[in-house]
N, C-alpha and C positions, 0 to 999 in steps of 0.2 A: 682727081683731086691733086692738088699741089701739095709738094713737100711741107713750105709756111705751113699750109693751110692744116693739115692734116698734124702737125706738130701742134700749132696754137689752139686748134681745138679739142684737141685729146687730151693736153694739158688743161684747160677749162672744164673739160666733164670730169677729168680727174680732181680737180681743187673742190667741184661739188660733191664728187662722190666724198672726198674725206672730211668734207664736212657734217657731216652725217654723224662721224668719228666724234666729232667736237659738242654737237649737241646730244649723241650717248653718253659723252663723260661729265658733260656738265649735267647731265639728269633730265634735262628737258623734254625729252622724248617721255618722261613717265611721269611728267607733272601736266603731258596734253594726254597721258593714257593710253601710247602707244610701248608696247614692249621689246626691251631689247633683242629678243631674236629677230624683229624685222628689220633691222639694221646691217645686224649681223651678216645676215643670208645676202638681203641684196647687195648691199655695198661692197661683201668682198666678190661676190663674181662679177661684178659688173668693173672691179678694181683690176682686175688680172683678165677680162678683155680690153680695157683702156690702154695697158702696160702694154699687151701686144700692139696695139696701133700704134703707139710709141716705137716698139723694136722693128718693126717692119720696116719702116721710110729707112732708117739708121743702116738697115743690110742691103737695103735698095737702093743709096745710093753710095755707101759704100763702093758697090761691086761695081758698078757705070766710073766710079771716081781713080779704081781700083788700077796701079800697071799692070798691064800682061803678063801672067804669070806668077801674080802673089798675091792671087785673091785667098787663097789658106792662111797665108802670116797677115793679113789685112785683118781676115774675121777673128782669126787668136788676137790681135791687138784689138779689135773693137771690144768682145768678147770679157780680155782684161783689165780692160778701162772699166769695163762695165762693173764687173767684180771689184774692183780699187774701192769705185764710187760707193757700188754699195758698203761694200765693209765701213767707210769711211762715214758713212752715214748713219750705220747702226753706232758707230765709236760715238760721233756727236750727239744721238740722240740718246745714248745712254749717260752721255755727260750734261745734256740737258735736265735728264731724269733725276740725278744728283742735284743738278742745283736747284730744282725747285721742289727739293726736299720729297719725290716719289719713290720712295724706298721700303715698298713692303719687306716683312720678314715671314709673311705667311700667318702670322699669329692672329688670335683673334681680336675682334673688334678693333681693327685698324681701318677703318674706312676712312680715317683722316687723311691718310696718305697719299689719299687719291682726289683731294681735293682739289690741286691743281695739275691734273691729267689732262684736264682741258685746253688748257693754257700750252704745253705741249704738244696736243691735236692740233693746236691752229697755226703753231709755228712752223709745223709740219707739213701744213696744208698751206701755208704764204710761203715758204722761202722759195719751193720748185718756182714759184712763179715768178720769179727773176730773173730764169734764164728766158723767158721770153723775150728781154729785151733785147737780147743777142742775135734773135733768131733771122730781123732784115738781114744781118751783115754774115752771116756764118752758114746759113741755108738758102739755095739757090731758088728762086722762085719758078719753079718748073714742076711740071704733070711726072710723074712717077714713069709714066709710056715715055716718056721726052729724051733723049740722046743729050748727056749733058757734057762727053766731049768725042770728038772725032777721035776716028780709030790711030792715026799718025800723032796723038797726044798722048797716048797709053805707054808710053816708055819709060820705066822708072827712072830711068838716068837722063830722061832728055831736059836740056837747059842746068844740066849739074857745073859745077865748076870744074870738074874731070873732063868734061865734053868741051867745055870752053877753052881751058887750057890748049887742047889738043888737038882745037880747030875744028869740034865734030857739032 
C-alpha cells in the first residue's frame, strides 16, 4: 500500500466511523431501535485501530526521510507535534462546546444541553477531512517497502548554507 493511499483511506473509515458519533447524539439510532451500547463498543475499537494506521505511515516514513543519526530527536519531534495537535484540538473542541451552549453541570434534567452535541460530532468528523487536500503535495506517492531516498541524501547538513559557504 501507498503512503496517499493508506493515509486517504484511513482518514475515510475514520470520518465513518465518527459518524456513528453524530447520529448517537442526534438520537437517531433509538428512534430506528437500535441501542446506544452498539455504538459505543464498535466505534471506539474500530476508532483506535484507524488511529494506528494513521501513526504507522507517519513513523515509516519518518525514519526513510530521517538524517543519519537523529532518528531519536525526529521521533521526540513527530511524537511532539503530535501531542501540540492533540492538546490543541481538545482546547478548540472545548471552545466549541461553549459556544453552542453544551455545558452540562451534572444536575438534573438537563438533557437540553445536549441538544446540539451533534452539531459538534459532525464538525468533528468534517474538519480532519481537510487535510486530505494536502495530502498530493506533502506525501510521496510510494509503497511503504520503497526506498524514498539514497543513502548519500541522509546527511542532515547536506545542501545547508554552512556547506555552501564553505565550498562542501
Amino acid at each position: 500500500w501507498s503512503y496517499r493511499w493508506l493515509l486517504l483511506s484511513s482518514n475515510l473509515v475514520l470520518c465513518i466511523l465518527n459518524l456513528l458519533d453524530v447520529v448517537m447524539f442526534s438520537r437517531t439510532n433509538i428512534a430506528i431501535g437500535i441501542p446506544d451500547h452498539m455504538f459505543l463498543l464498535g466505534a471506539g475499537a474500530f476508532q483506535q485501530m484507524v488511529y494506528q494506521w494513521q501513526w504507522m505511515p507517519g513513523i515509516v516514513i519518518n525514519s526513510q526521510l530521517c538524517p543519519s543519526g537523529m532518528e531519536a530527536t525526529m521521533y521526540a519531534l513527530l511524537a511532539g507535534c503530535h501531542n501540540l495537535g492533540q492538546t490543541i484540538s481538545y482546547s478548540l473542541g472545548g471552545l466549541l462546546l461553549e459556544v453552542l451552549d453544551c455545558q452540562p453541570s451534572g444536575a438534573k434534567s438537563e438533557s437540553s444541553q445536549f441538544d446540539k452535541l451533534w452539531i459538534a460530532s459532525l464538525i468533528s468528523t468534517v474538519t480532519p477531512m481537510f487535510t486530505l487536500l494536502a495530502v498530493p503535495w506533502l506525501i510521496p506517492d510510494a509503497k511503504q517497502t520503497d526506498k524514498l531516498l539514497d543513502d548519500s541524501d541522509r546527511d542532515a547538513t547536506l545542501g545547508s548554507l554552512w556547506r555552501r559557504w564553505r565550498g562542501g
